[in-house]
C-alpha positions in Angstrom: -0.4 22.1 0.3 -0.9 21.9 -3.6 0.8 19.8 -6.0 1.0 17.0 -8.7 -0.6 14.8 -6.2 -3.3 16.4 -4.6 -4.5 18.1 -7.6 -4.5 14.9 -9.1 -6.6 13.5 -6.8 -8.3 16.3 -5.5 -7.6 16.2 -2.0 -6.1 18.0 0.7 -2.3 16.5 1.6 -0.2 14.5 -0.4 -0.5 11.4 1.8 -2.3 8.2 0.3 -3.4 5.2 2.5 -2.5 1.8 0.7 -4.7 -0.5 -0.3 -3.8 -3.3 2.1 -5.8 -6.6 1.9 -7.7 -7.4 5.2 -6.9 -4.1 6.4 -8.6 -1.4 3.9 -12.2 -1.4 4.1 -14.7 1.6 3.6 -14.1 2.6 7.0 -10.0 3.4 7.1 -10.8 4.8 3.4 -13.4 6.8 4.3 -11.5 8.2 7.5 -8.1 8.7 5.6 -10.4 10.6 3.0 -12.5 13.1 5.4 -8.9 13.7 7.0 -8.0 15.1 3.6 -5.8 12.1 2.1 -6.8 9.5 -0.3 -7.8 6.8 1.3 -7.9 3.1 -1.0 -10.2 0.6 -0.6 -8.5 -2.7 -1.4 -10.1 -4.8 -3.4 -7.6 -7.5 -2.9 -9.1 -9.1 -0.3 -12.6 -8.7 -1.7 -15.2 -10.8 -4.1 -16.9 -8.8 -6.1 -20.0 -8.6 -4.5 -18.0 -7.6 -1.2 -16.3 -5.0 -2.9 -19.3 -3.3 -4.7 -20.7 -2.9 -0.8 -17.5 -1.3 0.4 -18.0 1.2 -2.3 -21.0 1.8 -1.6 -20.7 2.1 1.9 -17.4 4.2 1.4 -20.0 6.9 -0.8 -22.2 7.3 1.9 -19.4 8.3 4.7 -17.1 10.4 2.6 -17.9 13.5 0.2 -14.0 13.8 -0.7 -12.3 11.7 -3.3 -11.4 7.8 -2.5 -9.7 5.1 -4.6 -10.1 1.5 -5.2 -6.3 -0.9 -5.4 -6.8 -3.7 -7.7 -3.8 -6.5 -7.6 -4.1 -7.7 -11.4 -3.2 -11.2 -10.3 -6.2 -11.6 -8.5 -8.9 -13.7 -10.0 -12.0 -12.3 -10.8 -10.4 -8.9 -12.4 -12.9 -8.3 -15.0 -15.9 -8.7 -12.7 -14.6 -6.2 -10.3 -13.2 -3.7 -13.3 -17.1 -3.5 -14.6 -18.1 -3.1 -11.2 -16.3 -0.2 -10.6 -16.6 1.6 -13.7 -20.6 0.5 -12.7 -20.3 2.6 -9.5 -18.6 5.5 -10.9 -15.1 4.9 -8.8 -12.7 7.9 -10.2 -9.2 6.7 -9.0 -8.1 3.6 -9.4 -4.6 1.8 -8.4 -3.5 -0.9 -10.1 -0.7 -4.1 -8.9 0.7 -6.6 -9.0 0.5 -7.2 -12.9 0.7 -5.6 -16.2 -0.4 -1.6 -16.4 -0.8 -2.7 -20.5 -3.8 -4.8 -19.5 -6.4 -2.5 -18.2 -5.5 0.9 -18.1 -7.1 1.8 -21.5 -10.3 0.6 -20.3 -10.0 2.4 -16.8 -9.0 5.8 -18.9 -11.3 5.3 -21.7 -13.9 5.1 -18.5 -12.8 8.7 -17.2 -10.7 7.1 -14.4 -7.4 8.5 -13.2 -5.1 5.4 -13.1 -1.9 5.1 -10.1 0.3 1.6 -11.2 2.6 0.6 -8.4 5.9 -0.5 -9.4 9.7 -1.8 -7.7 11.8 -1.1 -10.1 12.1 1.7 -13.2 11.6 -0.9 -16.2 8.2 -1.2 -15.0 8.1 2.4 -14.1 8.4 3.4 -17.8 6.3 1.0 -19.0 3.5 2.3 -16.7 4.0 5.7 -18.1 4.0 3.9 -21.7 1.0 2.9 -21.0 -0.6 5.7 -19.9 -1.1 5.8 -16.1 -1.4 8.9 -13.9 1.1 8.2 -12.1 3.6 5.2 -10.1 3.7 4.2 -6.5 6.9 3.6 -6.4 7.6 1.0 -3.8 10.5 0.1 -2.0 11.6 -3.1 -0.3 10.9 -1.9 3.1 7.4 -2.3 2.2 4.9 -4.5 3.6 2.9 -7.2 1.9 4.2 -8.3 -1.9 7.4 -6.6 -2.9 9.6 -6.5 -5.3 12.3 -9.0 -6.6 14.8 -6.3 -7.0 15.0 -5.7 -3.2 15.5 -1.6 -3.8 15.2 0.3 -1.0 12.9 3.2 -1.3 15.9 5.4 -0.8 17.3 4.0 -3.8 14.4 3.6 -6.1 12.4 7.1 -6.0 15.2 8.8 -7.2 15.6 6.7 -9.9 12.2 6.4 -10.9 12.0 10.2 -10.6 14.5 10.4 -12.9 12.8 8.2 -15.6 9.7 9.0 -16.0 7.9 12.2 -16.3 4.6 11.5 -14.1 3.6 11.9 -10.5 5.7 9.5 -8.4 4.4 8.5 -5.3 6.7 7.5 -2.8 6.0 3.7 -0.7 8.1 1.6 1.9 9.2 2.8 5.3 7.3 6.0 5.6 5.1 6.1 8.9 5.8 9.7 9.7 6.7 13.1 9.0 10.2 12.9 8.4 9.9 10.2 6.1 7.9 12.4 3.9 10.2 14.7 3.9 12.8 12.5 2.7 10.6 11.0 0.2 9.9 14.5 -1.2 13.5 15.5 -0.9 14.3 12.2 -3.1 12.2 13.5 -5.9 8.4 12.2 -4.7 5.6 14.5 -5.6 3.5 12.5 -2.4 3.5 9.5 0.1 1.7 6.0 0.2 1.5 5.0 3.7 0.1 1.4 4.5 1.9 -0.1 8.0 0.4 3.0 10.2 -2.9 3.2 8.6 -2.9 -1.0 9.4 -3.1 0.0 13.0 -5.9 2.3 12.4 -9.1 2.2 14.6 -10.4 1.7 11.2 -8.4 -0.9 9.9 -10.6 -3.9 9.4 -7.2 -5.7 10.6 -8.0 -8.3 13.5 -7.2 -6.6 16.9 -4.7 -9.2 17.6 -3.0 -8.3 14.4 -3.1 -4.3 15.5 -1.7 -5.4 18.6 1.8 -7.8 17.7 2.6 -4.7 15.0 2.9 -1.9 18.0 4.6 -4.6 20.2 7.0 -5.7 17.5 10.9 -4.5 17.1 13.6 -4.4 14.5 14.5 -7.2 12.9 10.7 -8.4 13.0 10.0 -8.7 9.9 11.4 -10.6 6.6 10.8 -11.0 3.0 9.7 -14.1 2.6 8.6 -16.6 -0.6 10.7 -14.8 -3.4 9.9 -18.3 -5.6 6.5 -17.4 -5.7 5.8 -13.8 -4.8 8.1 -12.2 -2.5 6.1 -11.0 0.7 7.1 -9.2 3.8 5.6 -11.1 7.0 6.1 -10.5 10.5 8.2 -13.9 12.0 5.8 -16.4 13.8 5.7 -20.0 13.3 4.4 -20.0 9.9 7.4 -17.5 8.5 9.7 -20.1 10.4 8.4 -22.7 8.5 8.5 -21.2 5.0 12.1 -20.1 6.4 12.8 -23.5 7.1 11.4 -24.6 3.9 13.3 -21.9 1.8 16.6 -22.8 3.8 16.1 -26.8 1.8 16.1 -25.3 -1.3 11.8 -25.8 -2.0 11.0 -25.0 -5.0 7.8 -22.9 -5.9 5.1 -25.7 -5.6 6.2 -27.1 -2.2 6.4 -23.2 -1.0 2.2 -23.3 -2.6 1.6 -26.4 -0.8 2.4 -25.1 2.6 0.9 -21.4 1.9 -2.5 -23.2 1.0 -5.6 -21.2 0.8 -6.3 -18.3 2.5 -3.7 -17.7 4.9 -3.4 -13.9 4.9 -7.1 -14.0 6.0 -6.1 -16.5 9.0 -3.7 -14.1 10.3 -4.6 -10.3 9.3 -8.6 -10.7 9.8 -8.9 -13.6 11.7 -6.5 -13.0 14.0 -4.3 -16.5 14.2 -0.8 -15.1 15.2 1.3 -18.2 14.5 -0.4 -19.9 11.5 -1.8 -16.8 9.8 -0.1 -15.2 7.5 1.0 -11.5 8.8 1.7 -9.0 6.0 3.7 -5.6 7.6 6.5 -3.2 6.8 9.4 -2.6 8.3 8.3 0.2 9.7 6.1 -1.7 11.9 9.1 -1.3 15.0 8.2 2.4 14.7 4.4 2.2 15.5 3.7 2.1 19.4 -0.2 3.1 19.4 -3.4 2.6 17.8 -4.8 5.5 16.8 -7.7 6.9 14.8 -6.6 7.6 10.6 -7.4 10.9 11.0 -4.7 11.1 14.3 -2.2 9.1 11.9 -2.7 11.4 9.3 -2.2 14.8 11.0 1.0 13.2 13.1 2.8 12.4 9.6 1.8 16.0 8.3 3.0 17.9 10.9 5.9 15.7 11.2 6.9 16.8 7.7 5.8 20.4 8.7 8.1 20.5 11.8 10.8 18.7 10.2 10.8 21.0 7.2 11.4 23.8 9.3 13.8 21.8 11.2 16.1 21.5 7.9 15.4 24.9 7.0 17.2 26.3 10.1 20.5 24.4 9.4 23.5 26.3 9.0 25.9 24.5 6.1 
């Protein structure tokens, strides 16, 4: 299939893996990329050092285009920016900050830049500042989300409609016929993140893999909108920032009892109660862990098949 999308990014299908923290090493890139998507390293869960060797390592097993997500937030932003304009990365996503900040240096470097977004003020301001493209990223997503609590239903269409760029549809889509949707709502490609998590390549802790595909409706929550607002699968630590949120606390006290390094505890150590567990809502739809490249064709031919499907209806 070619489009905005895959000749953007010089790949096969229209279908990006997300750059998920503790979940998107150079082994689910790499897969996702020599299935014909683009597959993300994340860099969010990486020091610099760390993410210089997932590039690295990403080169060597994949001849076909990857990308790198950077959540501007992160400390450590210009160290890993030189480092991958040092390693020649040619796609870069951006998050979780302002597009204004970096983008001219990415595109003054050759680099296509993606900015993922939750609402269309920020959408237009991405394309003011020159980005690619937008992820645009509805609430069903998993991980940090946005404040606005749009659906992805709600916001592509919208987004589509104010800017002129690629938009890249994110939140809820784990198969075919949620491409299709996505595409019929204006999206020129998918970001998928929840069904890559379960990857055999996911870097995610088996544990982790495992309470996704045994998880149901209602599973998950967004959580900590005083800080960041997150989506986490409910164990005892979402009860107790539930809890916590239910008494009114404030931003610090909701900082004192995230501490440090709690997304690692969970996701890629593997601590199913205290950890914190980043997942979509989609995560009642996944029943199997599978290779990327098995994840990958299922959505395509989904979309494929369900195409058709519509094609055949008599109105």
């Amino acid at each position: 299939m070619a489009n905005k999308i895959t000749a953007l990014f010089g790949i096969k299908y229209p279908i990006v893996q997300a750059g998920m923290v503790w979940c998107s090493g150079w082994r689910l890139a790499s897969a996702v990329a020599n299935a014909g998507g683009l597959g993300i390293v994340g860099a969010g869960s990486m020091y610099p050092e760390v993410l210089r060797e997932h590039i690295r390592k990403c080169k060597v097993a994949t001849v076909h285009p990857f990308a790198v997500n950077v959540p501007l937030l992160y400390p450590n932003v210009q160290e890993i920016m030189g480092i991958i304009v040092e390693e020649g990365v040619k796609i870069v996503f951006t998050s979780a900050g302002n597009p204004a900040t970096w983008t001219s240096f990415l595109k003054e470097n050759g680099i296509t830049v993606v900015h993922v977004i939750a609402n269309t003020k920020f959408a237009i301001k991405a394309e003011s500042c020159g980005v690619d493209a937008v992820v645009a990223e509805g609430f069903e997503a998993g991980g940090h989300n946005g404040r606005e609590e749009t659906t992805t239903m709600c916001l592509v269409p919208m987004v589509r409609e104010a800017v002129k760029i690629p938009v890249i549809a994110a939140g809820g889509i784990g198969a075919g016929a949620a491409m299709l949707a996505a595409f019929a709502l204006g999206a020129d490609g998918v970001q998928v993140g929840s069904a890559f998590a379960v990857a055999e390549e996911s870097s995610a802790h088996p544990l982790f893999k495992n309470r996704i595909i045994q998880s149901g409706e209602g599973d998950t929550k967004l959580s900590m909108k005083k800080l960041v607002p997150v989506r986490l699968l409910k164990n005892e630590f979402a009860d107790v920032i539930a809890q916590a949120e239910a008494e009114g606390a404030d931003a610090d006290r909701l900082v004192r009892i995230l501490g440090r390094a709690r997304a690692k505890l969970g996701m890629f150590e593997g601590d199913m109660e205290q950890g914190e567990l980043e997942i979509g809502q989609v995560s009642a739809m996944l029943k199997a862990i599978k290779p990327a490249a098995v994840i990958l064709n299922d959505i395509w031919e989904g979309f494929l098949i369900e195409k058709e499907r519509i094609s055949t209806i008599k109105f």
